[in-house]
N, C-alpha and C positions, 0 to 999 in steps of 0.2 A: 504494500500500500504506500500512496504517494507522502511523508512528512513532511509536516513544518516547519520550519525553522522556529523557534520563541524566543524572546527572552525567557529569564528567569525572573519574576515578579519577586520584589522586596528583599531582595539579595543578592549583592554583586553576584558575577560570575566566580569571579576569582575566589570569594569567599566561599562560596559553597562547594567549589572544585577543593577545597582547604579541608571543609568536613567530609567529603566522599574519602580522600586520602586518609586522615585520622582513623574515620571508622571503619576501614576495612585493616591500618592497622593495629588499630585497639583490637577486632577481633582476632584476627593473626594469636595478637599476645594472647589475650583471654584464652582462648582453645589452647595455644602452648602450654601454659599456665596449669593448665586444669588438667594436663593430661587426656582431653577428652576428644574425641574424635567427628564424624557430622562435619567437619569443617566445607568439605567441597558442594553440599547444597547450601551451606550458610551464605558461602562467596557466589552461589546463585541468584539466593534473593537479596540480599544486598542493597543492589541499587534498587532495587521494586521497592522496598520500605522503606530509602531515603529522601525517595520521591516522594514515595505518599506521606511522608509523614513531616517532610519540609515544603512541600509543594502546592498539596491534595486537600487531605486532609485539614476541615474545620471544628471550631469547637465543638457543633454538635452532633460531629459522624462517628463512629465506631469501626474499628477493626478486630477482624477473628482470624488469626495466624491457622490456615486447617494443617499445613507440614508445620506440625510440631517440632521435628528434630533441628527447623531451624530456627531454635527458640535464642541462640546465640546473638544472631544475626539480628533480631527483634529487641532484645535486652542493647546489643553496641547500639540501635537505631535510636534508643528511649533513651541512653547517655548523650548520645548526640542532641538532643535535646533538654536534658536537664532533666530527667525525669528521673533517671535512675543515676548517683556517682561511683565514682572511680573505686571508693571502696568497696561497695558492691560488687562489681564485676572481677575483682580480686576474690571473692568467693565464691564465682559461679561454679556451679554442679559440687559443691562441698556438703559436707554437712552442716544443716541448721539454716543453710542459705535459703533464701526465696529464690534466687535465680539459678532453679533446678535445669534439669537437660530438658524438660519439657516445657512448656508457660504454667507457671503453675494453678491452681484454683483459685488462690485466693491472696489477699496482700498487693498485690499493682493492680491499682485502679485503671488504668490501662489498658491491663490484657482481662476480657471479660468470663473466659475461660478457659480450663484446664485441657491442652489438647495434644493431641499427638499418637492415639488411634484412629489412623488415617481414615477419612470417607466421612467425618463429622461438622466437619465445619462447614460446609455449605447449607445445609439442616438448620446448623446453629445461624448462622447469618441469616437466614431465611426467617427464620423465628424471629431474630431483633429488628429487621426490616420490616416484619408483618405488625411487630408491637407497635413501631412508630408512628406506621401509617395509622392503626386503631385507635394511639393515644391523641393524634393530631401533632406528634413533635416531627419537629424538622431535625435534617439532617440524612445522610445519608451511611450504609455497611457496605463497609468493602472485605473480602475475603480471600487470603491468601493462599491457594492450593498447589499441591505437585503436580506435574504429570502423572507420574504413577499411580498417584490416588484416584484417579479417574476410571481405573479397574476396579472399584468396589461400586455397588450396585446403589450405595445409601447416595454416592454422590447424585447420582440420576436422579434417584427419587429427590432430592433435594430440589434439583432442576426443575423435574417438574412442577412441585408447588410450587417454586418462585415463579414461572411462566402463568401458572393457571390463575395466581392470585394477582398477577400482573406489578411482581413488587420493584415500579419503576424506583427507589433507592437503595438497591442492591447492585451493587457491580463485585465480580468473582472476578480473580486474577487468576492466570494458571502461571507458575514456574515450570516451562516447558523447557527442561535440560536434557532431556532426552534419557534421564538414568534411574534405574532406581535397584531396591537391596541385592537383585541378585543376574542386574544385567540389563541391558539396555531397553525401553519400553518398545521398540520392535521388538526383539526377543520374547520377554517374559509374556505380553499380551497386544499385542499391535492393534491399536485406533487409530495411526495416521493415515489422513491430516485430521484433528484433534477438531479442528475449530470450525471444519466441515459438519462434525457431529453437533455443534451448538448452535448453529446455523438451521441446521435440521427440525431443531427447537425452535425458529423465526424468534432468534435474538441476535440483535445487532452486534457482531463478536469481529475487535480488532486485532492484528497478528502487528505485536511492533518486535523490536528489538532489545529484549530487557534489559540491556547495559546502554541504554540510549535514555538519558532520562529527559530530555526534550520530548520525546518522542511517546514519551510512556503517558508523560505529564500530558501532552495532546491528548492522545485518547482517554485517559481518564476524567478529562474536562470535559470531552463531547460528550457527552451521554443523549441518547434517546430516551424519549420517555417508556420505556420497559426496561428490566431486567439486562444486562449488561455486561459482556464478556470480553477482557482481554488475555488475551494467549501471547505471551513474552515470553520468547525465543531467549534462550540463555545458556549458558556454558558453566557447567560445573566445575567449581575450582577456579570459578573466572579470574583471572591476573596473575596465576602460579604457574607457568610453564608446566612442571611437575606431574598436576593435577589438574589441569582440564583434558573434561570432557574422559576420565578415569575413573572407571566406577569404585573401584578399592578405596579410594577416601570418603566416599560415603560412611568408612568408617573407620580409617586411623586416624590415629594422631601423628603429630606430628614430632620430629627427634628435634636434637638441638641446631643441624645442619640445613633440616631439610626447612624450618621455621629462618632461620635465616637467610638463607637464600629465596623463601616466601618474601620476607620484610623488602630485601634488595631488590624484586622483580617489581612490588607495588611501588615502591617510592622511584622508581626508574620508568615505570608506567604513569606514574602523573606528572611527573616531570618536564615527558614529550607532550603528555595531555596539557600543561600550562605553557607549555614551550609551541605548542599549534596555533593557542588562542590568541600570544602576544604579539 
């Protein structure tokens, strides 16, 4: 599809090229840190939640993370805005922590629930968009899904009541990396192309490029009045040579080498990114 060029409304360029840098290396450390693995879908959705949640996102919309595991990615995105600190994230996935490996239940006002049995959060988003419209509040659910979770049947059904109840402030995202636990989403269960099947649904469903936050930020601005789908193309592992597009880190961690030369590859990657725009 053809994109637009934008600015970026109420934030230099530069400064917000400033916090994409940070917070893909804050998560880097964090995951080092924690010994914890998940890193390569975190570096997928990334830029899809620094968009929505610098960009998108107003006071009175809500988001539902449905890929849990990349609850990392979600916790650096809510530091990047103050929501959660640095001490925090120094305990992620510990004990006693609220920022467990999943979103947890409860304690971040933020994240509205506990997920990460994949095929739930469209349901769940479907629900809070339904309550809105019932109470008369404004605002808009947006909802953050894998690819792979689109093999579980609950997502469908979820589909279908947002279409039938017509819940025009509902927009579902998909992280379309192409991978999931045990191999590539051709493999394990093939739907491509993905957004042919929500089309299927007679809902307006754009295909951008998830590491393109111009691009992302356009379509999530245009909305139709129904129910609303963007399918963002994206690269697991995105900025690690290493690990993209490598299904194995779906679930290592990282050693002390291979985390540095992560670090060296993102701050060499924004570098030419600031070095293009000047």
């Amino acid at each position: 599809m053809k994109i637009a060029t934008l600015p970026v409304n109420g934030q230099a360029t530069g400064a917000y090229e400033d916090v994409v840098r940070r917070a893909r290396l804050r998560l880097l450390r964090m995951h080092f840190e924690s010994g914890v693995g998940h890193i390569g879908g975190n570096l997928s959705a990334l830029d899809i939640l620094l968009c929505l949640y610098h960009h998108v996102l107003a006071p009175d919309d809500q988001f539902v993370l449905s890929k849990g595991h990349a609850a990392g990615a979600l916790y650096v995105t809510l530091w990047s805005k103050g929501v959660i600190d640095d001490t925090e994230l120094q305990r992620f996935h510990k004990d006693g922590t609220r920022l467990s490996g999943h979103p947890p239940a409860k304690g971040i006002d933020a994240i509205p629930f506990a997920t990460g049995s994949l095929g739930h959060g469209v349901s769940l988003a479907a629900g809070l968009a339904l309550g809105k419209r019932l109470r008369g509040e404004p605002g808009r659910v947006f909802c953050l899904t894998s690819d792979g979770e689109w093999n579980e049947g609950s997502c469908w059904e979820g589909l279908i009541f947002a279409r039938h109840q017509e819940l025009d402030n509902l927009s579902v995202i998909v992280d379309q990396n192409g991978l999931q636990g045990f191999g590539s989403t051709h493999e394990v269960a093939d739907l491509f192309p993905l957004a042919d099947k929500f089309r299927a649904f007679r809902l307006p469903t754009a295909e951008v490029d998830g590491h393109d936050h111009e691009a992302l930020r356009f379509a999530l601005d245009n909305v139709e009045w129904q129910p609303q789908v963007v399918v963002a193309e994206t690269r697991k592992g995105c900025g690690v040579s290493y690990m993209e597009d490598r299904m194995e880190w779906h679930y290592l961690p990282m050693n002390a080498a291979q985390y540095q030369q992560a670090v060296e590859e993102v701050e060499q990657t924004c570098a030419m990114s600031f070095a293009n725009r000047s």
